[in-house]
GUSEFI-84993 format. One line per 2 residues: number of its first residue (from 1); their letters; for each residue x, y, z of N, C-alpha, C. Coordinates in nm, 3 decimals. Each point is the difference from the previous one (the first is absolute). Last residue first. Layout:
// GUSEFI-84993
NUM> a> X Y Z X Y Z X Y Z  ... $
//
This chain:
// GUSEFI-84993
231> xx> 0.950 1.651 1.103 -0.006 0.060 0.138 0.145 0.030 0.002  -0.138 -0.252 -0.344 -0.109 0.136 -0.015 0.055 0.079 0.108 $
229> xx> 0.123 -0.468 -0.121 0.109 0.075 0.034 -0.054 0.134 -0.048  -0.178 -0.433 -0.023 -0.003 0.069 -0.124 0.098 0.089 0.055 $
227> xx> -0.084 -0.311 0.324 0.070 -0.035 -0.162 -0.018 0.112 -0.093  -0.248 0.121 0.362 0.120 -0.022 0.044 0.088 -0.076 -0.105 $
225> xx> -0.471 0.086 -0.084 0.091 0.123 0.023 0.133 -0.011 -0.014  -0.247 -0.377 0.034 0.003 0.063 -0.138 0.066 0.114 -0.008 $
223> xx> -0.099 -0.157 0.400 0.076 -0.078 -0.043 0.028 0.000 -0.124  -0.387 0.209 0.207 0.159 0.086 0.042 0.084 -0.118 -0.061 $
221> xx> -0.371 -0.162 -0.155 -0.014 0.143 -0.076 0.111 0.035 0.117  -0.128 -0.372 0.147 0.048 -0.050 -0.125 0.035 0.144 -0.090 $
219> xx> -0.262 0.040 0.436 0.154 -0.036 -0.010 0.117 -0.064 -0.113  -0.507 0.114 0.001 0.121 0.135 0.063 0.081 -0.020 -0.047 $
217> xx> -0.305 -0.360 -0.098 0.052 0.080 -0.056 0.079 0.119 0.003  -0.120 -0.452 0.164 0.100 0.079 0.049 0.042 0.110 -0.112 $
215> xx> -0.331 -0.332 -0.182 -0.038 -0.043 0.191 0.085 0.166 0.065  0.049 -0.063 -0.472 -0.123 0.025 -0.012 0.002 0.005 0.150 $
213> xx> 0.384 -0.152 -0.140 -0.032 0.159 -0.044 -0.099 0.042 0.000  0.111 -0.404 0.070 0.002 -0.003 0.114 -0.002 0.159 -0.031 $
211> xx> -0.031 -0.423 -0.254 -0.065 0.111 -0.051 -0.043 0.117 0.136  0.241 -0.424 0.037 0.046 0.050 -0.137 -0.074 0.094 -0.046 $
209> xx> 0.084 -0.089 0.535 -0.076 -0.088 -0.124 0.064 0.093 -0.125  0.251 0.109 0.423 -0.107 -0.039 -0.048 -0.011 -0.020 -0.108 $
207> xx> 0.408 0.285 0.305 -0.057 -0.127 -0.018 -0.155 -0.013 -0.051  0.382 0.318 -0.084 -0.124 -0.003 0.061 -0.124 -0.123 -0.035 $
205> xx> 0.603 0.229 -0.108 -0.133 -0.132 0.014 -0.119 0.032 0.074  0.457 0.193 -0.350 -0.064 0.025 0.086 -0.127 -0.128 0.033 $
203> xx> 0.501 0.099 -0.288 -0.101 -0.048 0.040 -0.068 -0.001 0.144  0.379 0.237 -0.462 -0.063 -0.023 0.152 -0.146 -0.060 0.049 $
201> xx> 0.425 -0.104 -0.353 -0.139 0.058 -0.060 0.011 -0.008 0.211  0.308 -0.262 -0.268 0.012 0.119 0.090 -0.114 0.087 -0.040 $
199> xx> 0.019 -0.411 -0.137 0.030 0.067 -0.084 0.038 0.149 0.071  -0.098 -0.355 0.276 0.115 -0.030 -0.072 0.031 0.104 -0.126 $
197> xx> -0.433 0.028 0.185 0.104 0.066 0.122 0.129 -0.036 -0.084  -0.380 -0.158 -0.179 0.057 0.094 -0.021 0.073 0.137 0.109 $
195> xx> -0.069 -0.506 0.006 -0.003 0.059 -0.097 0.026 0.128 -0.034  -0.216 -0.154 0.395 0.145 -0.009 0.019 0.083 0.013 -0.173 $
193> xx> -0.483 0.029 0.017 0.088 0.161 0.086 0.170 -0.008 0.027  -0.276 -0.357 -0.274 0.030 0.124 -0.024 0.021 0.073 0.040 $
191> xx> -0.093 -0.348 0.252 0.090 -0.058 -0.077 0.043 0.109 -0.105  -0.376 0.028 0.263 0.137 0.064 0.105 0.117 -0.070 -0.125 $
189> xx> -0.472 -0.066 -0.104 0.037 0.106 -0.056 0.139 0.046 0.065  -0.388 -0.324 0.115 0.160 0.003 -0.049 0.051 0.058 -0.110 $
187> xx> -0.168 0.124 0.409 0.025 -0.084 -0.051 -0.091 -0.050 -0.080  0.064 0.506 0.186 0.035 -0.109 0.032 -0.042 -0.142 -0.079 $
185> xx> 0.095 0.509 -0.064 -0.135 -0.005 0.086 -0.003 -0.158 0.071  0.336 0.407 -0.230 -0.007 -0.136 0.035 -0.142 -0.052 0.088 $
183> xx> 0.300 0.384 -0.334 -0.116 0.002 0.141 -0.044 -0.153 0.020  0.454 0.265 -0.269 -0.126 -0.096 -0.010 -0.069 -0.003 0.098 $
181> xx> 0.317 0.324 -0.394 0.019 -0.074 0.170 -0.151 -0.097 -0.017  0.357 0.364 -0.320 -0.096 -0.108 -0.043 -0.003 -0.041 0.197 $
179> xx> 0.230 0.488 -0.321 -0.059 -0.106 0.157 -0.085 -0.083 -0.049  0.276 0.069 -0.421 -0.070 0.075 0.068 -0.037 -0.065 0.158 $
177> xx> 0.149 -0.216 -0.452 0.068 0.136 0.065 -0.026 0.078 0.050  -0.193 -0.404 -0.215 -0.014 0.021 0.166 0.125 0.099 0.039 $
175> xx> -0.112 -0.167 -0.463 -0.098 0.068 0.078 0.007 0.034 0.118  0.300 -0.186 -0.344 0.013 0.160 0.047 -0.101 0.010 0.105 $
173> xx> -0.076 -0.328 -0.385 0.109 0.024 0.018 0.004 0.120 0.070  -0.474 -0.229 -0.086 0.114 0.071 -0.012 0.102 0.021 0.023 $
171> xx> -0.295 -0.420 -0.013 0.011 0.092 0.125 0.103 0.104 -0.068  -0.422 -0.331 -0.162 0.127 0.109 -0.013 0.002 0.040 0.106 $
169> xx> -0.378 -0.390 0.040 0.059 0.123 -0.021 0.119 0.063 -0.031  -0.373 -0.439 -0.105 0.179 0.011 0.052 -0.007 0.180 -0.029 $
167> xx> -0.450 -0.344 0.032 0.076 0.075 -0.086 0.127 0.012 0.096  -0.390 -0.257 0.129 0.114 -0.063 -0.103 0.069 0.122 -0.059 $
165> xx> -0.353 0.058 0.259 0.074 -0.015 0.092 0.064 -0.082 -0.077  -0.331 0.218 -0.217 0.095 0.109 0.045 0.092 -0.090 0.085 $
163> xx> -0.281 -0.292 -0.218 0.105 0.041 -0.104 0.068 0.116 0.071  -0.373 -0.153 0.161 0.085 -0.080 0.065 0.110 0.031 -0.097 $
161> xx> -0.377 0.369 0.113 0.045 -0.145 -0.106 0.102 -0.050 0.096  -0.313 0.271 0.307 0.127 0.074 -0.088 -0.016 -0.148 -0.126 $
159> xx> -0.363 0.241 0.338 0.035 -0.107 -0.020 0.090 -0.016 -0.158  -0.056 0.394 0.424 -0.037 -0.061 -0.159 0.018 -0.171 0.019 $
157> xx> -0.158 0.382 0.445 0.117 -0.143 -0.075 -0.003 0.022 -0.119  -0.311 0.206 0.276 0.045 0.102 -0.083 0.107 -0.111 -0.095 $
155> xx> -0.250 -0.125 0.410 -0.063 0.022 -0.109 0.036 0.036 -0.120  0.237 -0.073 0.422 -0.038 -0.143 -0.107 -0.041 0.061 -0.126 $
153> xx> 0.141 0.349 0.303 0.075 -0.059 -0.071 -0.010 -0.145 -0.064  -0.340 0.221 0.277 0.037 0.067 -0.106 0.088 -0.032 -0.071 $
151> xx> -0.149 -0.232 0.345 -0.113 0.008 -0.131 0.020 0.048 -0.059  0.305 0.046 0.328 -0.013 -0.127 -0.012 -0.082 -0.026 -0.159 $
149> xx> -0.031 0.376 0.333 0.136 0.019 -0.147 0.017 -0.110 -0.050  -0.357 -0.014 0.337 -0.042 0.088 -0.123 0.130 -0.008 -0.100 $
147> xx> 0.046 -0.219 0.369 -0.084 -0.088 -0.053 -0.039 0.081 -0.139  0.451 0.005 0.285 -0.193 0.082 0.029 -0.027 -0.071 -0.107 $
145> xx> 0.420 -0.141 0.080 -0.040 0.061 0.127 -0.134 0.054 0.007  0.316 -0.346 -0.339 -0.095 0.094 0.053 -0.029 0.001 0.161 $
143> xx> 0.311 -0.320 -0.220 0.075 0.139 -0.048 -0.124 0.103 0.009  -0.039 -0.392 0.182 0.085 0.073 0.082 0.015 0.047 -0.029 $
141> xx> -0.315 -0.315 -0.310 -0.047 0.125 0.200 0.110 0.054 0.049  0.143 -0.315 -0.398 -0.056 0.096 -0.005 -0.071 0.120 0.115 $
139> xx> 0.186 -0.450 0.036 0.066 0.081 -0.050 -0.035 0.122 -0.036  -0.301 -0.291 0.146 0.072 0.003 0.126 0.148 0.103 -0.026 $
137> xx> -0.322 -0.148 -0.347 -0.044 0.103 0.077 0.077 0.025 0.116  0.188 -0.231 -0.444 -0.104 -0.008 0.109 -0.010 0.088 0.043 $
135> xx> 0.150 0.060 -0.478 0.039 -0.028 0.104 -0.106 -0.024 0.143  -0.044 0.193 -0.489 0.148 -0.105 0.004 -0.024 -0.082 0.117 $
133> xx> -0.257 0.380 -0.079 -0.060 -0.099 -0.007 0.076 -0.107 -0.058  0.167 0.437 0.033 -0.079 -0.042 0.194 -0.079 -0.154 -0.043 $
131> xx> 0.155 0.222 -0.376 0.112 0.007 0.085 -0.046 -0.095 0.076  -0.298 -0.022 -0.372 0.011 0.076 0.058 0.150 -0.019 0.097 $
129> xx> -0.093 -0.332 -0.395 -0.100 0.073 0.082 0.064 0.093 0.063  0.141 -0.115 -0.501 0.036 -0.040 0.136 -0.099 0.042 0.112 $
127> xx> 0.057 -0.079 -0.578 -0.059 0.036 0.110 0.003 -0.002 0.156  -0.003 -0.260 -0.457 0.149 0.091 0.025 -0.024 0.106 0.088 $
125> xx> -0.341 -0.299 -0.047 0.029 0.043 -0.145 0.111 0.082 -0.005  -0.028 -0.135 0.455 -0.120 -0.035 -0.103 -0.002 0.065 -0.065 $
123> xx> 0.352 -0.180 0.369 -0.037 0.088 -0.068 -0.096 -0.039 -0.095  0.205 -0.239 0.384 -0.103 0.112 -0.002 -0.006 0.044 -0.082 $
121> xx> 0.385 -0.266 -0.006 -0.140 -0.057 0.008 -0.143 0.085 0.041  0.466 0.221 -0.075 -0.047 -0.101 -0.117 -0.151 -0.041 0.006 $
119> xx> 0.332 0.178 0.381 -0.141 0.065 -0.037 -0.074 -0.074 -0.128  0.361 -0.163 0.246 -0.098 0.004 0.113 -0.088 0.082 -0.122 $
117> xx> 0.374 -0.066 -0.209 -0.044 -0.142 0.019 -0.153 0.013 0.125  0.276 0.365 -0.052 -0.044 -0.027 -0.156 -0.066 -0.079 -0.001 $
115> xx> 0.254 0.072 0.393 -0.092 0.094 -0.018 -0.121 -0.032 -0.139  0.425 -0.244 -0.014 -0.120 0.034 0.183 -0.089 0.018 -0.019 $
113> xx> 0.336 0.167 -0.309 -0.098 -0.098 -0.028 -0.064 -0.062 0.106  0.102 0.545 0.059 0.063 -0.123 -0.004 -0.052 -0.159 -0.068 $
111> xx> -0.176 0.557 -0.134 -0.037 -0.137 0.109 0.140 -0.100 0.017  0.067 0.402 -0.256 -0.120 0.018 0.086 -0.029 -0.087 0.115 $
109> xx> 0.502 0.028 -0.267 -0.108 0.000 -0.012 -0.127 -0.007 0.076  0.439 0.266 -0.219 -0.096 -0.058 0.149 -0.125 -0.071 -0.030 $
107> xx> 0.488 0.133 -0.295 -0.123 0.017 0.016 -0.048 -0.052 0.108  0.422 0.198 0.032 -0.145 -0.053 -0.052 -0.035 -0.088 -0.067 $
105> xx> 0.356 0.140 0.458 -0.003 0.021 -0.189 -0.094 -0.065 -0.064  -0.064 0.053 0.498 0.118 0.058 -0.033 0.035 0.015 -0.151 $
103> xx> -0.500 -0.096 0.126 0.131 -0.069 0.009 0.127 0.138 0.000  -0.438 0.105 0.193 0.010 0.003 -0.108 0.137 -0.088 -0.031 $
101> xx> -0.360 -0.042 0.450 0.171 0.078 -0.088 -0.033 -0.062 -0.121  -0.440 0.043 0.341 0.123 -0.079 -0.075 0.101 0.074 -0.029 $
99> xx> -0.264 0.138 0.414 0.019 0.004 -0.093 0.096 -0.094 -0.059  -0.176 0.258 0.402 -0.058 -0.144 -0.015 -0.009 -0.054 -0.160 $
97> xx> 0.162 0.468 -0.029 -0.067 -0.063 0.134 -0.082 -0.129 -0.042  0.374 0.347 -0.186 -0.045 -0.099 -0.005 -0.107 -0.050 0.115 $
95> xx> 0.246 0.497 -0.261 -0.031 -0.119 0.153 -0.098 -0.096 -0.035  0.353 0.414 -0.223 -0.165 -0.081 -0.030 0.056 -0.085 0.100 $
93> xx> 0.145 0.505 -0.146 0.045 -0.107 0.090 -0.118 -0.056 -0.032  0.075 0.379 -0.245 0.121 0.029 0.073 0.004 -0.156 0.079 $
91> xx> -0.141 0.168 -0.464 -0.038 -0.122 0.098 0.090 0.021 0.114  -0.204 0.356 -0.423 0.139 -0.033 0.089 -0.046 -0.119 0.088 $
89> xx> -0.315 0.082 -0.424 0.083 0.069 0.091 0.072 -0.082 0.076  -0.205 -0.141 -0.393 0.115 0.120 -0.014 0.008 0.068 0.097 $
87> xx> -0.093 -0.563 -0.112 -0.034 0.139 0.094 0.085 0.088 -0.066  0.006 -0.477 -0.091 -0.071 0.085 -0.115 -0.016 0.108 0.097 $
85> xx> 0.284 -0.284 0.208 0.075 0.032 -0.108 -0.112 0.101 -0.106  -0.169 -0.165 0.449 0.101 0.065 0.002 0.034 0.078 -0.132 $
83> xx> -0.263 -0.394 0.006 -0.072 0.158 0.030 0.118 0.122 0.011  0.210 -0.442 -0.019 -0.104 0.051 -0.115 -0.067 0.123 -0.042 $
81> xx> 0.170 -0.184 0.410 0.085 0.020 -0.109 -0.016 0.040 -0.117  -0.326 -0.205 0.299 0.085 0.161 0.015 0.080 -0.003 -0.014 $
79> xx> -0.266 -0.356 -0.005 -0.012 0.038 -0.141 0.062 0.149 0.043  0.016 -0.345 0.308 0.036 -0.042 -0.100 0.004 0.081 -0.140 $
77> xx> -0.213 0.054 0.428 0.131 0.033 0.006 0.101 -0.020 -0.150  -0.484 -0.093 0.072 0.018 0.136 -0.017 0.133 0.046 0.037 $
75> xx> -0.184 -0.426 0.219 0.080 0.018 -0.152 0.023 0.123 -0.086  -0.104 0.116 0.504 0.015 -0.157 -0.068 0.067 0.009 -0.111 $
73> xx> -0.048 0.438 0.104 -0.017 -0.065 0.088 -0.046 -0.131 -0.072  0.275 0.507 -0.086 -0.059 -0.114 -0.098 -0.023 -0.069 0.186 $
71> xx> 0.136 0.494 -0.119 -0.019 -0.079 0.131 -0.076 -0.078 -0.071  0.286 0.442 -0.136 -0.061 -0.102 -0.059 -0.002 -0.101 0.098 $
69> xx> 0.114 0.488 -0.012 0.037 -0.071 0.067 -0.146 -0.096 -0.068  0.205 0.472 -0.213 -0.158 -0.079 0.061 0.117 -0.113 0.092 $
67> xx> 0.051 0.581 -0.186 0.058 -0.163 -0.005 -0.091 -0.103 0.061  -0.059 0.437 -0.406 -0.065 -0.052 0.171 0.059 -0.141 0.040 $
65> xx> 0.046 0.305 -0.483 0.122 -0.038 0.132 -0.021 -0.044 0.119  -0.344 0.028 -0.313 0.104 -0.131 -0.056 0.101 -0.009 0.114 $
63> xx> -0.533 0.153 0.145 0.125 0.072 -0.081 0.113 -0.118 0.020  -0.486 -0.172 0.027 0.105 0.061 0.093 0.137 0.057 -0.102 $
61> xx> -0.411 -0.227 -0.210 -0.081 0.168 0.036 0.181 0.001 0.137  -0.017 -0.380 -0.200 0.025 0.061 -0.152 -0.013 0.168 0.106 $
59> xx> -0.021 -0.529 0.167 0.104 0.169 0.058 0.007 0.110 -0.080  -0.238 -0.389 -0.049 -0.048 0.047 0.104 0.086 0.106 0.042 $
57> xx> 0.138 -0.255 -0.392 -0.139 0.078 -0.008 -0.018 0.071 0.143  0.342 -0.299 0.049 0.017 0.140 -0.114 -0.098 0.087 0.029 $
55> xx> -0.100 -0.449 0.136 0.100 0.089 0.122 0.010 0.095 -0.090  -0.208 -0.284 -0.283 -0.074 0.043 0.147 0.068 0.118 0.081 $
53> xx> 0.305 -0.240 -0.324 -0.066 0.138 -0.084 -0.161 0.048 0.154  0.276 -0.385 0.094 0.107 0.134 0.002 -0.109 0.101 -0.076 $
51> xx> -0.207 -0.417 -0.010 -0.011 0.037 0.156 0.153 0.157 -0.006  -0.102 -0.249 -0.404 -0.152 0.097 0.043 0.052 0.027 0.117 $
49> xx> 0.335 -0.222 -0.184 0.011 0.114 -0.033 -0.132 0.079 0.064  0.026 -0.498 0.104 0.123 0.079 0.037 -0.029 0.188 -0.047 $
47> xx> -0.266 -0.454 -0.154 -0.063 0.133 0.120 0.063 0.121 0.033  0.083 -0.321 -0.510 0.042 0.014 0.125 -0.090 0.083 0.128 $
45> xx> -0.293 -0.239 -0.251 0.095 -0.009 0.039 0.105 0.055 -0.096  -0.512 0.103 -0.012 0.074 -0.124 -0.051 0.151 0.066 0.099 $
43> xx> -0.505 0.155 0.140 0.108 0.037 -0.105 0.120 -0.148 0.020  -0.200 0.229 0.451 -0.063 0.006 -0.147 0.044 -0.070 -0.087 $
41> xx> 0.169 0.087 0.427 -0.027 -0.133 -0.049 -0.086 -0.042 -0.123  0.130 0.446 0.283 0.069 -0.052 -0.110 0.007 -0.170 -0.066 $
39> xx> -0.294 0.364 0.282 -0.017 -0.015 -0.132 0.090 -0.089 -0.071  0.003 0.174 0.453 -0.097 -0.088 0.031 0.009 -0.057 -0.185 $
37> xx> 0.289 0.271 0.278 0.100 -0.108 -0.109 -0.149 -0.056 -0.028  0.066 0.527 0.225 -0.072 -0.115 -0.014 0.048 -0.107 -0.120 $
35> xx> 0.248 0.402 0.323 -0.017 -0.041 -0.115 -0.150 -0.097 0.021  0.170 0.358 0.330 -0.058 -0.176 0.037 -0.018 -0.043 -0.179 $
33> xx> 0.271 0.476 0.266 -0.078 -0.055 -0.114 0.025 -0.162 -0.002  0.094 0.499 0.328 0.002 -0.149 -0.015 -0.081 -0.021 -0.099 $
31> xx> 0.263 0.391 0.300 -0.068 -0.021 -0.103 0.031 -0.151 -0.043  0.031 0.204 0.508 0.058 -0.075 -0.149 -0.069 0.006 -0.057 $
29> xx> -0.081 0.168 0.494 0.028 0.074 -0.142 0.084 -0.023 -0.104  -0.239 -0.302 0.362 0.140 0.084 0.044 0.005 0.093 -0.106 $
27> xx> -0.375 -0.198 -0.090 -0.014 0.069 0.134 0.069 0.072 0.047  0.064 -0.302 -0.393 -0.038 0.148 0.009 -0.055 0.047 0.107 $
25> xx> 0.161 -0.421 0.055 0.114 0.066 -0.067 -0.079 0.159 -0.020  -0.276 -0.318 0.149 0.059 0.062 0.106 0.101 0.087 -0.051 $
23> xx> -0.267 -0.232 -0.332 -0.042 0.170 0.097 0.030 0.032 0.116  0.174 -0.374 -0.262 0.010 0.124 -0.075 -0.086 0.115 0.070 $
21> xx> 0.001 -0.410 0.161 0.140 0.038 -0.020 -0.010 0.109 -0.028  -0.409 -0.230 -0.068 0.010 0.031 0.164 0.173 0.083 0.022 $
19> xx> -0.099 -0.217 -0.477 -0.036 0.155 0.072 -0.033 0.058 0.118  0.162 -0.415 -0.255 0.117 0.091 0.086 -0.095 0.150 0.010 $
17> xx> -0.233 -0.422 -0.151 0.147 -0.024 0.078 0.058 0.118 0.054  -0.340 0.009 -0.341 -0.015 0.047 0.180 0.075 -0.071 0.080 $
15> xx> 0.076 -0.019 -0.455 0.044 0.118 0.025 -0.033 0.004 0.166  0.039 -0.512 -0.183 -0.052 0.159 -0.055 0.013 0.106 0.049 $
13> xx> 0.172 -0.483 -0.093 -0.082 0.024 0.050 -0.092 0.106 -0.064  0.373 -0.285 -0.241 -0.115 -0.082 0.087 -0.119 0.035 0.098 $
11> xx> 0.414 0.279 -0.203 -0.138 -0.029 -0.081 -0.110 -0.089 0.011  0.324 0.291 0.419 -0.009 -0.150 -0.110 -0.105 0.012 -0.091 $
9> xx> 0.107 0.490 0.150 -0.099 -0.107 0.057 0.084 -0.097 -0.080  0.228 0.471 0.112 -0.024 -0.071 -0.112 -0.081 -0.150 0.047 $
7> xx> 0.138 0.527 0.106 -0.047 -0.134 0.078 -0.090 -0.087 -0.119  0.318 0.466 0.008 -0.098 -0.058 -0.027 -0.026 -0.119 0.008 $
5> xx> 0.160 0.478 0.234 0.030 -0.115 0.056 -0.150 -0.060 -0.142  0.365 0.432 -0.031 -0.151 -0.033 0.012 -0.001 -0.148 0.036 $
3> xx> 0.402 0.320 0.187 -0.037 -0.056 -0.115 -0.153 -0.045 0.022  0.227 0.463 0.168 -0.048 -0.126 0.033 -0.044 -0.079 -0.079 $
1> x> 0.381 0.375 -0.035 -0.138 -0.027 -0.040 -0.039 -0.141 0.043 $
//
């Protein structure tokens, strides 16, 4: 049985991240489900559980024994373990793309202090602006190719608390008994592919920007194939 491929967005973005993916995947004849994380910045802290119960929910209508293949991209790596452990169906394999790791023993936490220290000063009333509005424009223009998916994935952004990128995720004991691999899109993110190659995990590369699932979507969807081990 062909597993269901569900493509899990960073909570920093949004679902139209991966739906250029998702309709090549159903073109090839995969069944595919694009959760939406747009809601979980609601609400007082921890985020951790809303984003596993999201993934759940969205699988309530696929029968329990249906096996899925779980595909987190950016920090959305971080919380599959998680998602994993509240699922009742079978995980036959999850893939990372352009993705954080979940520590080897837990807790994880979201942001590095770096990271912590870069966002702090933006925030208003605990409030963070938009993803895309972190960063210059010169950083930003490569990870678009059309101007329309461009407007679409700003628009849709949340603007998350600064309290979701202070939380520390669980990493379940056990989780990665299963195919785990990584898609590598490039820097610097290569510091996690070599990462999780050491964990013997298989790693795959197609070179580009960090949101390079939107530019090469074919080819990011056979490369999904091919880690998932469908074929």
């Amino acid at each position: 049985m062909q597993p269901i491929f569900v493509l899990v967005h960073s909570p920093s973005v949004g679902p139209s991240t991966w739906h250029p993916v998702a309709e090549h995947l159903t073109a090839a004849g995969y069944q595919v489900r694009v959760p939406s994380l747009l809601h979980i910045g609601a609400g007082a802290p921890p985020f951790w559980p809303r984003i596993a119960e999201a993934v759940r929910d969205d699988l309530q209508q696929v029968p329990v024994g249906s096996p899925v293949t779980l595909v987190a991209h950016s920090s959305a790596g971080l919380f599959l373990p998680t998602i994993r452990s509240g699922l009742d169906h079978p995980v036959t394999s999850s893939i990372f793309v352009d993705a954080a790791l979940p520590a080897r023993t837990g807790p994880t936490p979201v942001a590095p202090p770096e990271l912590l220290e870069f966002l702090r000063p933006m925030a208003v009333n605990g409030r963070l602006p938009r993803w895309t509005d972190w960063w210059d424009e010169a950083d930003i223009a490569p990870m678009f190719s059309d101007p329309i998916v461009r407007q679409t994935v700003i628009g849709e952004q949340p603007t998350l608390p600064l309290s979701y990128y202070e939380q520390h995720i669980p990493v379940p004991s056990g989780w990665d008994d299963h195919s785990c691999s990584y898609l590598l899109f490039g820097p610097p993110y290569d510091d996690l592919a070599a990462e999780a190659r050491e964990r013997g995990w298989r790693v795959a590369h197609l070179p580009g920007a960090h949101l390079h699932q939107i530019v090469e979507a074919a080819r990011t969807a056979r490369h999904l194939v091919e880690l998932a081990d469908t074929v």
